[in-house]
N, C-alpha and C positions, 0 to 999 in steps of 0.2 A: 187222447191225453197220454195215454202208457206209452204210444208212439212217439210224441215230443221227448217224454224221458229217456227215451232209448237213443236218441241222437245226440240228446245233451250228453249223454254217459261217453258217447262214441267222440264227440268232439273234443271233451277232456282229456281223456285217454290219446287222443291226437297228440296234445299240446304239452305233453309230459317230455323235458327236454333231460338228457343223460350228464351225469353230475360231475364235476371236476375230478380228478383223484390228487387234494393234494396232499397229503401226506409221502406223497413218491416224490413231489417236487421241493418240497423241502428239506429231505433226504440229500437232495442231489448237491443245493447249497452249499449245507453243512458240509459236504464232503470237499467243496470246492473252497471253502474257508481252513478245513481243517490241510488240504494241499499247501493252500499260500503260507500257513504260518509253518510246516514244516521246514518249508525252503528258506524262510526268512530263517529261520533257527541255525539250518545247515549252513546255511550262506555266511552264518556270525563265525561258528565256529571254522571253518573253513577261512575266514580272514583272520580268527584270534590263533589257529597253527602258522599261519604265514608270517603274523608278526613275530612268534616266539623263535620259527628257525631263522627270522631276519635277526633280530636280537643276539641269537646264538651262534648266528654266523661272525659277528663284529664284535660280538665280546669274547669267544674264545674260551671263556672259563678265566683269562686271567684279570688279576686286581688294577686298577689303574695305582699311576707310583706314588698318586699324592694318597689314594684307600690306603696302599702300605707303608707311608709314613704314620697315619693314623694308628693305623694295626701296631705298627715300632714302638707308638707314643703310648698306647692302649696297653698292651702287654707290658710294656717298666714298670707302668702305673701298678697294674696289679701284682706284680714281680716285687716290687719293693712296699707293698701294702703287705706282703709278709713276710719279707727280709726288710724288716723297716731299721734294726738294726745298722743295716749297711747304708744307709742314705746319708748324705755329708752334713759335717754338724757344723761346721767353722764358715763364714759368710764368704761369699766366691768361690766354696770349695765344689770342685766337679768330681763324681765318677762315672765312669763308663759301663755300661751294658752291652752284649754283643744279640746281635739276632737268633746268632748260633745257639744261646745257651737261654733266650727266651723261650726257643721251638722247642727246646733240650726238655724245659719247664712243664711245656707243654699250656704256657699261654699263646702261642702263636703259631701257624703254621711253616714249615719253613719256606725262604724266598725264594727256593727251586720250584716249589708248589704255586707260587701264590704271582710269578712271574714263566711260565714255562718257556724252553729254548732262548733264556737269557742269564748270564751269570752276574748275579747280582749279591752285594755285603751290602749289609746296615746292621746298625747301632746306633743306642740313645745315650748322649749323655743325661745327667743328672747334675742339676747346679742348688745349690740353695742361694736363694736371693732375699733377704733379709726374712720374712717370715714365712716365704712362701719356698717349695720346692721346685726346678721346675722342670720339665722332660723335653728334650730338644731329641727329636730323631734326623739320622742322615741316614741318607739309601744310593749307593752307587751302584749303578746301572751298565757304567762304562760310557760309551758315547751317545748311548739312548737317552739316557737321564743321570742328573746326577744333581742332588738334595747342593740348594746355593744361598750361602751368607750372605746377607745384604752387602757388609765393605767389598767385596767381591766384586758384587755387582758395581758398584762405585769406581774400585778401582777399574774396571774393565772400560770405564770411559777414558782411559788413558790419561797419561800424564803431558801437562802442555807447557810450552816455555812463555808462552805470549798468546794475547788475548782473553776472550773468559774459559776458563775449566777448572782442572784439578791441577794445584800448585807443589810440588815437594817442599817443605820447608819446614827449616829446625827439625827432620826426622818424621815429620807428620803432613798428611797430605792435604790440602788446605784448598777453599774453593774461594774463586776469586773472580770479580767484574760482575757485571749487570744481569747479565743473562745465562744462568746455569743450572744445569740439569739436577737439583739436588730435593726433591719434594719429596718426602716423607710422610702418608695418609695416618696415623693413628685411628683410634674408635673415635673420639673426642672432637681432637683438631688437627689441622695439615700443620705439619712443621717442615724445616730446611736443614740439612748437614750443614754446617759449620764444617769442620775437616774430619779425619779419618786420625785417629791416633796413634801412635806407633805401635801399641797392643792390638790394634786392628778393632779399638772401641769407634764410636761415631757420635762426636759432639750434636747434639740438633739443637736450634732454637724456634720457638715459637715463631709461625710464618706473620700471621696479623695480630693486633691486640684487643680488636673491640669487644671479643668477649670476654677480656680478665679488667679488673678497676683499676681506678688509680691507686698510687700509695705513696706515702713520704718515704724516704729512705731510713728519717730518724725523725723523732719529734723532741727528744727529752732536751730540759733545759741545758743550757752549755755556759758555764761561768766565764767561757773566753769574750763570747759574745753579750754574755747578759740579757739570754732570751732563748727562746724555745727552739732555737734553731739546729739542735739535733748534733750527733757525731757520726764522722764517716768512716766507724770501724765495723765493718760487715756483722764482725763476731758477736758481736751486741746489740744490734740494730733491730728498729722494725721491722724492718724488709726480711732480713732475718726468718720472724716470727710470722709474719705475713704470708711465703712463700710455704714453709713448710704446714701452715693454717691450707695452702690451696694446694698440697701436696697428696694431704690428709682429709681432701675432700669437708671442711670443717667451713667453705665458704660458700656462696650460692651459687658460683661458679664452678661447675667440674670438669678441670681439664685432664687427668687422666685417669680413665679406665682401670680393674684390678687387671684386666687381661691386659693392658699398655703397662704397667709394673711390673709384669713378672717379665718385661723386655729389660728393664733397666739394669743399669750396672752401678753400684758407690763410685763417686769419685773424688780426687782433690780439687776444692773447688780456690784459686788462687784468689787471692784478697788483699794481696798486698801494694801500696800506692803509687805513684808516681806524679811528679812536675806538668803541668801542660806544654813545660818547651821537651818534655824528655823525648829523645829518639830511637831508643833500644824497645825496639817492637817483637823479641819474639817470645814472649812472655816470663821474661826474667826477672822482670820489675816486679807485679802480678804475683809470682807465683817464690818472690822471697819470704813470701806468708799464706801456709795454706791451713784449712780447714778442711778437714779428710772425711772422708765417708758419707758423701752427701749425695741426695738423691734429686735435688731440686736445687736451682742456683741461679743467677744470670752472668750476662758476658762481660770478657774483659777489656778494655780499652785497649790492648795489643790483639785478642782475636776480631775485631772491630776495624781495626787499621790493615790489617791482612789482605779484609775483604776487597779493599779499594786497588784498584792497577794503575791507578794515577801515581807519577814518578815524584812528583810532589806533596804526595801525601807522608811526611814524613816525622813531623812532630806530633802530641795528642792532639793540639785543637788546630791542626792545618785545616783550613777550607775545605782546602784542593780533594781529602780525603770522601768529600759525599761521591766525589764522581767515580766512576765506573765500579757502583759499591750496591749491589743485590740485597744486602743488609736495610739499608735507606729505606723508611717507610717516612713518605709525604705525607706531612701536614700534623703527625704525629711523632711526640719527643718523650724519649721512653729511659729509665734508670740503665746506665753499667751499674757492676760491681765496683769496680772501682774507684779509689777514693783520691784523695788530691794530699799528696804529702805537702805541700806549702802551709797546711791547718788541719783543725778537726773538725771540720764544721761544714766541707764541701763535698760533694763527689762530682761522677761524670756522666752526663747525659747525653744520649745522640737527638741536636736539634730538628726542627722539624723539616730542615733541608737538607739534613745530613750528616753536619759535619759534628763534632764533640765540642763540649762546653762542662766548664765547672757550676753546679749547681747548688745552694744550699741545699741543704741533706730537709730540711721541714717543706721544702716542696712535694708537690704533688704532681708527679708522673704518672706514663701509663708503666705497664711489666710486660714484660717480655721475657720468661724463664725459658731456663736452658736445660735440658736433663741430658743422660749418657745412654746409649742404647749399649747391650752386652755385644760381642764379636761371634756370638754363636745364634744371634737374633737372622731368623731367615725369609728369604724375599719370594714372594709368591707372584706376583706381577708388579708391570710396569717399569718404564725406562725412568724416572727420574724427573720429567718434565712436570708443569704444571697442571696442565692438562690429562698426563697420564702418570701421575706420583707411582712411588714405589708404594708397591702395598706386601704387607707383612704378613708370614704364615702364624 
């Protein structure tokens, strides 16, 4: 029996098998984890240096021209936030700042700095625009760059004797025919240049009208007629009231922007009437009675006749005048300003084919306002096209 036990002892002792060691192999892991994320670390920083001398290769250290118009417009700001003294007090008055004497200030750095191996001037004017102040920077570059007015831009489409373009006429450069480069993007709404004024202002009028209402021209009773059928003196009128109601943002309709305001400029807005056989079209009729300093207005049955290249278009309500006319909006008949000297009780509409018609003043048209952009208003892209409007800095 001791003997069984002694062979059992021996065959256990056999079967005794030797033990893993893993705490060596998990060792090894860890090490092999804590390798891979080294490298994924180095490997980051190693592409975030690459980008930065990419970066620094192409940027140079200098400002792009449109940062240093900012920079221009930035420093007047604070320049005249404590020479406020010096900011113009009277409505269209401008003064000038120079960049020289911004750096001088020590709000801006100077354009040697801020442009290296290029010789460049800038200056901000300063305009006051009715309550608003407003900072217009120019930056000349030389042939590199150089800070561009929108009429500029306009003009630069050249002046044409025949077909559609830009027309010279009465002193002012006028767009004319069906098909012409004159779109105008605001915040709001797309508008069209009408012409270019001989102060180098730029007439626009509203492109389409389905987002502004209708409106009568006048409603108030009129003893000639013996009924509500309104009067067509601008001066007095709803429309009047109306317009500067959607001037003033006071309708449900907003068409312009406070940043599209401080573009505008006051102008004479002509009001004065004419005959439907009359033929002197270049606003001399119109404009023997003006109303000054207005900010909102609509157009006048000689900037309307302008628009057409038709040779027969030559009295207010000729036909002939809808054709080769960019003004024409189909299926829609919208208020001029002006009124019908034969009475007081009519004005003049563009029908819905085009051509002009006298209208009772208690009717209800669509609008179609016209505002003035200032001549120091500047173009940041785009040719003029419909498809690729001017767009404003």
């Amino acid at each position: 029996m001791n003997e069984n036990k002694g062979k059992e002892v021996i065959s256990n002792t056999n079967n005794i098998q030797p033990q893993t060691s893993k705490p060596v192999k998990d060792n090894k892991e860890m090490k092999k984890k804590l390798m891979r994320m080294m490298l994924i670390v180095v490997s980051i920083l190693v592409l975030f240096l690459i980008i930065i001398l990419i970066i620094s290769l192409f940027n140079s250290g200098n400002k792009t021209y449109e940062e240093i118009e900012e920079d221009l417009q930035n420093a007047a700001i604070e320049y005249y936030d404590v020479q406020s003294g010096l900011l113009p007090q009277e409505e269209g008055e401008t003064i000038t700042v120079r960049a020289s004497t911004l750096a001088e200030a020590g709000y801006m750095k100077p354009l040697s700095e801020l442009r290296e191996g290029e010789s460049c001037s800038g200056r901000v004017e300063v305009t006051k625009v009715g309550d608003n102040i407003v900072y217009t920077p120019y930056l000349d570059c030389g042939n590199n760059y150089t800070t561009k007015e929108l009429y500029k831009a306009v003009l630069e489409q050249g002046i044409v004797a025949s077909s559609n373009g830009l027309y010279d006429m009465n002193g002012e450069k006028v767009y004319r025919g069906d098909d012409v480069n004159n779109y105008v993007q605001l915040d709001n709404a797309l508008f069209r240049i009408v012409k270019v004024t001989s102060d180098n202002k730029l007439l626009l009028i509203l492109n389409e009208v389905e987002s502004t209402s209708s409106s009568d021209y006048d409603d108030r009773y009129n003893q000639d007629k013996r009924f509500n059928s309104g009067f067509n003196d601008y001066r007095v009128s709803r429309m009047n009231e109306y317009l500067d109601d959607l001037y003033n943002n006071k309708l449900d309709y907003s068409l312009l922007s406070n940043n599209d305001k401080t573009k505008l400029t006051p102008f004479n807005l002509c009001i004065g009437k004419r005959t439907p056989t009359d033929t002197t079209n270049n606003n001399s009729l119109e404009c023997s009675d003006i109303l000054e300093n207005q900010m909102i207005g609509l157009l006048t049955a000689s900037d309307y006749l302008n628009a057409s290249l038709d040779v027969n278009c030559k009295t207010t309500i000729d036909r002939s005048c809808q054709n080769y006319n960019y003004l024409k909006l189909s299926g829609t008949e919208w208020w001029l300003v002006t009124g019908n000297s034969l009475n007081n009780y009519e004005a003049y509409i563009v029908k819905s084919s085009g051509y002009l018609d006298e209208n009772t003043a208690s009717g209800y048209k669509k609008v179609r306002p016209t505002i003035m952009l200032n001549n120091n208003v500047m173009i940041k892209s785009g040719s003029g096209s419909e498809s690729n409007p001017f767009i404003l800095k």
